[in-house]
MOPAC internal coordinates of N, CA, C and O (Angstrom, degrees):
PM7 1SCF
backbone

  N    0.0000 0     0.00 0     0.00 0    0    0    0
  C    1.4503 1     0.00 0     0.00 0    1    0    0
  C    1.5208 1   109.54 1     0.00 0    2    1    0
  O    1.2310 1   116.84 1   -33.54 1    3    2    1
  N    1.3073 1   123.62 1   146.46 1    3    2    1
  C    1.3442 1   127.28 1   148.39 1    5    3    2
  C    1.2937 1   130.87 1   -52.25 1    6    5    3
  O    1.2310 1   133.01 1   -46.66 1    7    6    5
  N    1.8148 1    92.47 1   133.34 1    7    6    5
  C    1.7223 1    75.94 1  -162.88 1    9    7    6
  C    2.0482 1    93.31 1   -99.61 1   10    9    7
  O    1.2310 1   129.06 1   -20.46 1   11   10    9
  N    1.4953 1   100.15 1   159.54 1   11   10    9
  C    1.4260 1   117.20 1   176.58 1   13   11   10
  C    1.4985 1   110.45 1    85.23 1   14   13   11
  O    1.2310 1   117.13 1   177.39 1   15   14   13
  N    1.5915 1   123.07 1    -2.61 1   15   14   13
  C    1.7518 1   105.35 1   170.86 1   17   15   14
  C    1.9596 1   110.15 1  -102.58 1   18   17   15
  O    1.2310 1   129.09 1  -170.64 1   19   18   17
  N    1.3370 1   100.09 1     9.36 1   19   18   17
  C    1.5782 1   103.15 1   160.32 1   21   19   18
  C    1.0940 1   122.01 1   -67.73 1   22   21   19
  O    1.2310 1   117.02 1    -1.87 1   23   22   21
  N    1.2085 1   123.27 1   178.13 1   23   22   21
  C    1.3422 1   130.37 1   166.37 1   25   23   22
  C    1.5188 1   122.92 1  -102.69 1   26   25   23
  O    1.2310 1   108.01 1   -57.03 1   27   26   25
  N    0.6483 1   139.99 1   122.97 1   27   26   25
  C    0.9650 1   139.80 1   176.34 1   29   27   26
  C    1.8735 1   153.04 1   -53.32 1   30   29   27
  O    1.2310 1   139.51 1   133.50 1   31   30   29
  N    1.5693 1    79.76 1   -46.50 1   31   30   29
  C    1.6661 1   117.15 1   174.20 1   33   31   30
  C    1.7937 1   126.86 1   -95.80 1   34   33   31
  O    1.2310 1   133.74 1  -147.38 1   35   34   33
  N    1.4521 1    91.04 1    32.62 1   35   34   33
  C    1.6687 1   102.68 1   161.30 1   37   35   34
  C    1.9118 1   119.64 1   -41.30 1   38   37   35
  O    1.2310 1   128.16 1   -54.22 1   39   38   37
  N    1.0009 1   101.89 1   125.78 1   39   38   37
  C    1.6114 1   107.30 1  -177.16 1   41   39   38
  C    1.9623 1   106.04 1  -145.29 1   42   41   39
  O    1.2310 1   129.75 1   -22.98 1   43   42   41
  N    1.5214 1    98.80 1   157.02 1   43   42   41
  C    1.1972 1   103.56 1   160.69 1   45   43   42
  C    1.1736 1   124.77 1   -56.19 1   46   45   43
  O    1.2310 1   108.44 1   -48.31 1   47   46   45
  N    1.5556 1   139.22 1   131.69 1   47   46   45
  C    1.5508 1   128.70 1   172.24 1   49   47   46
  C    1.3096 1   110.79 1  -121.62 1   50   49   47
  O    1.2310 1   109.99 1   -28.64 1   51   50   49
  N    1.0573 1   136.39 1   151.36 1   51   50   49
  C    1.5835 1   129.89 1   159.07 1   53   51   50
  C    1.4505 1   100.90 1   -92.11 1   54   53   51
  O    1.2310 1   115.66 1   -26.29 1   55   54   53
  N    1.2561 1   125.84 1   153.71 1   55   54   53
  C    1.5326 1   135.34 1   175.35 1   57   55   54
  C    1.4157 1   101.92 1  -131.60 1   58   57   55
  O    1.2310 1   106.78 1   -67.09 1   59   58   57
  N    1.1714 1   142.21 1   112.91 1   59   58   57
  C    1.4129 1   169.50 1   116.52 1   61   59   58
  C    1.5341 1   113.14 1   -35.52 1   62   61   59
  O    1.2310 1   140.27 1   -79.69 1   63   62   61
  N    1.7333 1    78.28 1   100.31 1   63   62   61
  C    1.8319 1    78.99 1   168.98 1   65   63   62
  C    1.6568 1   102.89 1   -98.46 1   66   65   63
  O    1.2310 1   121.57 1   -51.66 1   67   66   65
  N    0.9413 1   114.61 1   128.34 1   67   66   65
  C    2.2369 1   126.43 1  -168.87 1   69   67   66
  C    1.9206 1    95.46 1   -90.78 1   70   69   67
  O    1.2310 1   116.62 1  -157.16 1   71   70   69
  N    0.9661 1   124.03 1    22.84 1   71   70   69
  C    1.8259 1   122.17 1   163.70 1   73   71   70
  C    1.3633 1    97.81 1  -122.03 1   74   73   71
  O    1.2310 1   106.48 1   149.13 1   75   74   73
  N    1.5432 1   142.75 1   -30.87 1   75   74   73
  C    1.3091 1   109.85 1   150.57 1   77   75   74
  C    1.2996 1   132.74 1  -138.93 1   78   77   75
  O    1.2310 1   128.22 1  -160.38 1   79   78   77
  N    1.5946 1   101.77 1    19.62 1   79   78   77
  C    1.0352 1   119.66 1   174.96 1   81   79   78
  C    1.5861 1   128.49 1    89.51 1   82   81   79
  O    1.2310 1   126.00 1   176.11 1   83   82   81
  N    1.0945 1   106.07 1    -3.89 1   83   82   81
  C    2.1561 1   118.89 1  -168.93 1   85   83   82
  C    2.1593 1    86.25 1   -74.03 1   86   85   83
  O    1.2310 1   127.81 1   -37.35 1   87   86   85
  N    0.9172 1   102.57 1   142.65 1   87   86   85
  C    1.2814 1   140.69 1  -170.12 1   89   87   86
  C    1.5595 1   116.29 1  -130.56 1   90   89   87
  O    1.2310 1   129.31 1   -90.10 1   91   90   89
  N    1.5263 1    99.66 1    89.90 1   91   90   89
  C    1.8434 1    95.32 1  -179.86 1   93   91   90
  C    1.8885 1    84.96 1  -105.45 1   94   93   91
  O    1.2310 1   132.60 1     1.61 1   95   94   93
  N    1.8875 1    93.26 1  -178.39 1   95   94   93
  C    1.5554 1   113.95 1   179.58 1   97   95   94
  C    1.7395 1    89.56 1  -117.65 1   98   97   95
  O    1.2310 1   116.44 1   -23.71 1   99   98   97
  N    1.2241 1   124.37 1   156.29 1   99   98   97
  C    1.4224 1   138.84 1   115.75 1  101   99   98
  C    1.5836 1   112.44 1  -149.83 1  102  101   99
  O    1.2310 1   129.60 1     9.04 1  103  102  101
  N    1.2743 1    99.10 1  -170.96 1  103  102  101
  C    1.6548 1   109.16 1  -158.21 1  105  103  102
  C    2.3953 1    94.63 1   -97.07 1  106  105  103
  O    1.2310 1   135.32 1   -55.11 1  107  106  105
  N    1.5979 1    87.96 1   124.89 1  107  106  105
  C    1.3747 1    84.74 1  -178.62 1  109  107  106
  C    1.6400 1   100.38 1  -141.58 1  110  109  107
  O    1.2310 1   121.86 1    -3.99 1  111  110  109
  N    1.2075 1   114.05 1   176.01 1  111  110  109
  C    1.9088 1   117.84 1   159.00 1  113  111  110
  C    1.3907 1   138.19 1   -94.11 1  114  113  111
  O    1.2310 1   130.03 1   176.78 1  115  114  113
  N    1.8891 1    98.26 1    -3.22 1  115  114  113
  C    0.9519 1   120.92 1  -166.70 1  117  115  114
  C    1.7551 1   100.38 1   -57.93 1  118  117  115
  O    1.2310 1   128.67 1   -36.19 1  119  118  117
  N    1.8342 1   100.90 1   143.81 1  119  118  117
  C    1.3381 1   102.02 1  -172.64 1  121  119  118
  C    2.2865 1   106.98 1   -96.75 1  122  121  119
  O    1.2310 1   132.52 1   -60.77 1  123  122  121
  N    0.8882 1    93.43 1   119.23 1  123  122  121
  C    1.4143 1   113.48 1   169.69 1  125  123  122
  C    1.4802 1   143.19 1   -81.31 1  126  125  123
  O    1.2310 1    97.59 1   -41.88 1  127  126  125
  N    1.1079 1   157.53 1   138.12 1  127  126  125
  C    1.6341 1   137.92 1   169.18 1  129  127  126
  C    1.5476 1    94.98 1  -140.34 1  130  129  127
  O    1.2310 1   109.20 1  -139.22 1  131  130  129
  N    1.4147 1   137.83 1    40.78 1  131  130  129
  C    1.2763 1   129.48 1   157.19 1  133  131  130
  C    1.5570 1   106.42 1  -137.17 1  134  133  131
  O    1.2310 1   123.42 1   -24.32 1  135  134  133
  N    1.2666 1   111.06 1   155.68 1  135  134  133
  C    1.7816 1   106.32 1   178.66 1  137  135  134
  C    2.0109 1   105.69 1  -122.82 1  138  137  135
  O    1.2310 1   146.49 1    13.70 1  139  138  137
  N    1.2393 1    66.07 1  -166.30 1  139  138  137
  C    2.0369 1    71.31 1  -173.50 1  141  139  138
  C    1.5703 1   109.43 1  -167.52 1  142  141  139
  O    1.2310 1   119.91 1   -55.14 1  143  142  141
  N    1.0639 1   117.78 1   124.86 1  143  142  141
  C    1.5721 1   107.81 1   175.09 1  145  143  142
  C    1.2747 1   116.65 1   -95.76 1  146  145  143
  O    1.2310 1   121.97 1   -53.33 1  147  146  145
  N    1.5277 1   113.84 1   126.67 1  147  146  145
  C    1.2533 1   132.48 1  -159.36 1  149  147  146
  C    1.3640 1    93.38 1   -98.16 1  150  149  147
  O    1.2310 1   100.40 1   -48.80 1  151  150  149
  N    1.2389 1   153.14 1   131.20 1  151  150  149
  C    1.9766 1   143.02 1   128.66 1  153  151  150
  C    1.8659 1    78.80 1    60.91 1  154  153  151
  O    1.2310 1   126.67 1  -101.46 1  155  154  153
  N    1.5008 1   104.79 1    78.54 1  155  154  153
  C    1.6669 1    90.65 1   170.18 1  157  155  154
  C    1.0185 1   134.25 1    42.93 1  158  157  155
  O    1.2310 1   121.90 1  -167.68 1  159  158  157
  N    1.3068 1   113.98 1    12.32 1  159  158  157
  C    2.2200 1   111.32 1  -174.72 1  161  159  158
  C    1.7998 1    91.26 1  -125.24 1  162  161  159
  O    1.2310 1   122.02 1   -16.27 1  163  162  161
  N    0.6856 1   113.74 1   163.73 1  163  162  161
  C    1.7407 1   134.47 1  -163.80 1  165  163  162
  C    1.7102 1    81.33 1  -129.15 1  166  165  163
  O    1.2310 1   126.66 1   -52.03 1  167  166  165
  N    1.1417 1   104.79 1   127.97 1  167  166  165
  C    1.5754 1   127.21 1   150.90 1  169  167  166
  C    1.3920 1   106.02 1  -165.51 1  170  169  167
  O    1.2310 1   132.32 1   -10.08 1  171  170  169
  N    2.0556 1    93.81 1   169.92 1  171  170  169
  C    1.1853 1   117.80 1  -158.37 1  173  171  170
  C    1.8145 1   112.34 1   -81.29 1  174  173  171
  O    1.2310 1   123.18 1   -47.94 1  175  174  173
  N    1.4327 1   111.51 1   132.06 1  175  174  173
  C    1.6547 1   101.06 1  -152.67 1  177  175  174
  C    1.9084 1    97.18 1  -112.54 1  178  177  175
  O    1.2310 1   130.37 1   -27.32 1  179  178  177
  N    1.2983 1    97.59 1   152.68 1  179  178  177
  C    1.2067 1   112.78 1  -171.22 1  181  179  178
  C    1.6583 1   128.06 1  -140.09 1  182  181  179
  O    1.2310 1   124.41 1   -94.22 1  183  182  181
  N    1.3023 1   109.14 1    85.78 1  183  182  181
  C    1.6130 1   124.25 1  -140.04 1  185  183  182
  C    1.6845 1   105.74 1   -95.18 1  186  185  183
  O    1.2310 1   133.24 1   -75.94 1  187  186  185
  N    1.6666 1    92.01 1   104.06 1  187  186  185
  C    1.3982 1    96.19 1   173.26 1  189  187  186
  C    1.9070 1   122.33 1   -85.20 1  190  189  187
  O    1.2310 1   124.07 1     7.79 1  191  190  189
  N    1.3187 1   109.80 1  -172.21 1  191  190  189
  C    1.0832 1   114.49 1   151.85 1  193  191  190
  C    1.5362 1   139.36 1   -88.76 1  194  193  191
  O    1.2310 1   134.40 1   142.73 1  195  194  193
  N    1.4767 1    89.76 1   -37.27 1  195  194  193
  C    1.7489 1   105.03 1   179.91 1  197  195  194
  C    1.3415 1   101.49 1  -139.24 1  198  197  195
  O    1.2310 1   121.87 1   -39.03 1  199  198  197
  N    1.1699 1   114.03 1   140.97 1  199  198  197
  C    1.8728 1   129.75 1   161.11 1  201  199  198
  C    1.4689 1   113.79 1  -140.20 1  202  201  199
  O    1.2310 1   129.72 1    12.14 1  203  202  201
  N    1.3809 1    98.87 1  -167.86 1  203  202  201
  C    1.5916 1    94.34 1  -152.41 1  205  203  202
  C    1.7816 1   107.08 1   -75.79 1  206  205  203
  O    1.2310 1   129.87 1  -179.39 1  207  206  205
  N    1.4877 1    98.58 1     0.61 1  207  206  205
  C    1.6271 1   106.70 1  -172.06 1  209  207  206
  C    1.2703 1   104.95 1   -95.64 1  210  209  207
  O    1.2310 1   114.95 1   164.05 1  211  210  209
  N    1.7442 1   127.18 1   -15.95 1  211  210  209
  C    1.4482 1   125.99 1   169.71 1  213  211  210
  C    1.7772 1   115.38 1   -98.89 1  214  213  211
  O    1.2310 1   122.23 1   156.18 1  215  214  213
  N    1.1648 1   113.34 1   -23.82 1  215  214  213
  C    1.0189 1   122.21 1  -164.90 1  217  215  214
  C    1.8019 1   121.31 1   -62.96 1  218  217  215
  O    1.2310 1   109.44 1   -71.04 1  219  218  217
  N    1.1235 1   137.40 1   108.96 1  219  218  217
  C    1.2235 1   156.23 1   172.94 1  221  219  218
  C    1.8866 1   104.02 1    -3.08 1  222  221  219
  O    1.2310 1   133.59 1   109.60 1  223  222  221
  N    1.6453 1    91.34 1   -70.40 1  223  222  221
  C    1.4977 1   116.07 1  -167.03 1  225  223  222
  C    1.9905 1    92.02 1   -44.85 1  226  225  223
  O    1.2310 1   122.71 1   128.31 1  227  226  225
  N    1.5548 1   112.40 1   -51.69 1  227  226  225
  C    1.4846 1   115.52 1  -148.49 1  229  227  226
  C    1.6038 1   100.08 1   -89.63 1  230  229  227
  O    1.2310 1   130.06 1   159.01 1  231  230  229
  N    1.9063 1    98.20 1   -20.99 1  231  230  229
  C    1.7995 1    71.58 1   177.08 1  233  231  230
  C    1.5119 1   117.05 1  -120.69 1  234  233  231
  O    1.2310 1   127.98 1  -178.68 1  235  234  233
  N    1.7220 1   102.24 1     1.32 1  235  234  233
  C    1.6906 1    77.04 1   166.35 1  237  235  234
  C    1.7453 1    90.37 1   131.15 1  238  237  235
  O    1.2310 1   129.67 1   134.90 1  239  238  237
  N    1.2637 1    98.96 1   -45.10 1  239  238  237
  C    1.5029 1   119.28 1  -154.09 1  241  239  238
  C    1.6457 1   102.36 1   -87.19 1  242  241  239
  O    1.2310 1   127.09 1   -38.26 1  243  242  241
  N    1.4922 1   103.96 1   141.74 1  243  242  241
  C    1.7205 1    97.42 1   159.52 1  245  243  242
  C    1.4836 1   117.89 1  -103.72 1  246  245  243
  O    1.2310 1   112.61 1   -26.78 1  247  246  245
  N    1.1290 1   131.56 1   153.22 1  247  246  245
  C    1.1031 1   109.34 1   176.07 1  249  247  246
  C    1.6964 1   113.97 1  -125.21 1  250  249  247
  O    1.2310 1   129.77 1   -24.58 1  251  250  249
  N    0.9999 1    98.76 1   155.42 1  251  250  249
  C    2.2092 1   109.85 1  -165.24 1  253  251  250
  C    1.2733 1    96.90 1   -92.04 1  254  253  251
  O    1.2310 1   126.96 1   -56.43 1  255  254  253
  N    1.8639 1   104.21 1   123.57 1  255  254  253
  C    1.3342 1   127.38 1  -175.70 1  257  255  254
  C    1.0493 1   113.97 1  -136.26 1  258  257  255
  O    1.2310 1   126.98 1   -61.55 1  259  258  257
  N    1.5755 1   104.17 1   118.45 1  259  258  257
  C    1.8015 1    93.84 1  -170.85 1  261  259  258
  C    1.3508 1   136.29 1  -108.76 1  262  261  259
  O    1.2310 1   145.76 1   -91.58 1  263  262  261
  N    1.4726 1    67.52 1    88.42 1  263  262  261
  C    2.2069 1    91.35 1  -177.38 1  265  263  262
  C    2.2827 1   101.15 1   -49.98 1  266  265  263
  O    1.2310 1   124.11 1   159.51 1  267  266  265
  N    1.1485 1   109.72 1   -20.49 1  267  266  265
  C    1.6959 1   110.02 1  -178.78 1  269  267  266
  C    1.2229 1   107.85 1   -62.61 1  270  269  267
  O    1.2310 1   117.76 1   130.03 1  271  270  269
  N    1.4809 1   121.88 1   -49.97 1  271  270  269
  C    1.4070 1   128.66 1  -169.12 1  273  271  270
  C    1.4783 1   111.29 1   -79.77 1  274  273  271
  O    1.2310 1   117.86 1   153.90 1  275  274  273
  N    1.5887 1   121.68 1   -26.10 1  275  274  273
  C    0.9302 1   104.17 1  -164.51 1  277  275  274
  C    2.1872 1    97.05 1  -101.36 1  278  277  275
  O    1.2310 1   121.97 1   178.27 1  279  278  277
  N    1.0469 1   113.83 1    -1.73 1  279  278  277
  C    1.5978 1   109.87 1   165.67 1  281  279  278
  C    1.4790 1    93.08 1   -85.99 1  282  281  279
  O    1.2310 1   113.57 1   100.30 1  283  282  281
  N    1.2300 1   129.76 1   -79.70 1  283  282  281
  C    1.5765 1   114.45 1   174.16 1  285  283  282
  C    1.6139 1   125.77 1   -13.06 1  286  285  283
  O    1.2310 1   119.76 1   151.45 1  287  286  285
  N    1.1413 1   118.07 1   -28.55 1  287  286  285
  C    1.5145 1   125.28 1   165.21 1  289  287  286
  C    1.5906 1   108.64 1   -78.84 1  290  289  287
  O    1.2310 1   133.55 1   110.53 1  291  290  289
  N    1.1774 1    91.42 1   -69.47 1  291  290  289
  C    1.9799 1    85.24 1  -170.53 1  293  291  290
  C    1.6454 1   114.28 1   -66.24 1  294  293  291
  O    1.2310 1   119.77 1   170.60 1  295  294  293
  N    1.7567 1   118.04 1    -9.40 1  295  294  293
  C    1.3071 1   101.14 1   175.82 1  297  295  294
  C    1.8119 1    91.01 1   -68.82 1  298  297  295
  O    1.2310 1   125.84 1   111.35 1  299  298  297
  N    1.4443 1   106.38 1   -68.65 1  299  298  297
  C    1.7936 1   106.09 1  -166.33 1  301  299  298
  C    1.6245 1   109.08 1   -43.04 1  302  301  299
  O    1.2310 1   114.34 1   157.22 1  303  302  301
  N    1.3643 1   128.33 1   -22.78 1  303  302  301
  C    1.5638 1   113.32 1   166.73 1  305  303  302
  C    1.6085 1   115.10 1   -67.19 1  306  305  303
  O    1.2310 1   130.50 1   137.65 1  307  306  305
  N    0.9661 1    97.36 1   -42.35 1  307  306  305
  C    1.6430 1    90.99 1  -173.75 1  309  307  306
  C    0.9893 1   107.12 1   -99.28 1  310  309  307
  O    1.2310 1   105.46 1   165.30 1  311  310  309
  N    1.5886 1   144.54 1   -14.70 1  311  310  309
  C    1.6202 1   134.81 1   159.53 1  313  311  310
  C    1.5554 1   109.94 1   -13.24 1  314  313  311
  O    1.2310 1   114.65 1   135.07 1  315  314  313
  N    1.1826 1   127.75 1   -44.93 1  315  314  313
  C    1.6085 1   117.66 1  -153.74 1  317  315  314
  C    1.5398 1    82.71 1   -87.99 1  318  317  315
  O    1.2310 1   105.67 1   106.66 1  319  318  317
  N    1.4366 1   144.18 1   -73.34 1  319  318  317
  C    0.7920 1   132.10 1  -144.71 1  321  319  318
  C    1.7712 1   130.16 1   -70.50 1  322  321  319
  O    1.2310 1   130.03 1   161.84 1  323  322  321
  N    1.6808 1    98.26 1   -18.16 1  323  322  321
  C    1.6584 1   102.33 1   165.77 1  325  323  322
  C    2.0978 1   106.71 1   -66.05 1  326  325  323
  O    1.2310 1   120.27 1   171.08 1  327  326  325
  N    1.0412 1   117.09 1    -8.92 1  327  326  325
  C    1.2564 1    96.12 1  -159.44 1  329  327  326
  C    1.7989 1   102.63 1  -100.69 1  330  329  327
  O    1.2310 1   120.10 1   180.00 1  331  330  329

């Protein structure tokens, strides 16, 4: 390996997936400013949307997203201003 284009500052992280909440640890660099106590240990938390415990592909499941409501919003926001 080359030396000096690593990183250096490997640490424990928690990663928070916020759709269902499962909370794993591994060691990352990712930069953080909130914590979370995991099984009594305090580490630095890092809150996704999707992981491999929400994700469609890993569990099987599809999940309903409603792309309808949300173009129905931005046509009626900007309706006034195309015209």
């Amino acid at each position: 390996m080359k030396k000096g284009i690593h990183p250096e500052n490997y640490r424990l992280v928690a990663f928070k997936d916020m759709s269902n909440e499962d909370v794993f640890i591994t060691k990352s660099t990712v930069e953080t400013k909130e914590t979370i106590t995991h099984e009594g240990v305090e580490y630095p938390v890092f809150k996704m949307e999707i992981s491999r415990t929400s994700h469609p592909f890993y569990t099987g499941k599809s999940k309903l997203i409603d792309t309808a409501g949300r173009i129905d919003k931005f046509k009626t926001k900007y309706a006034t201003r195309a015209k």
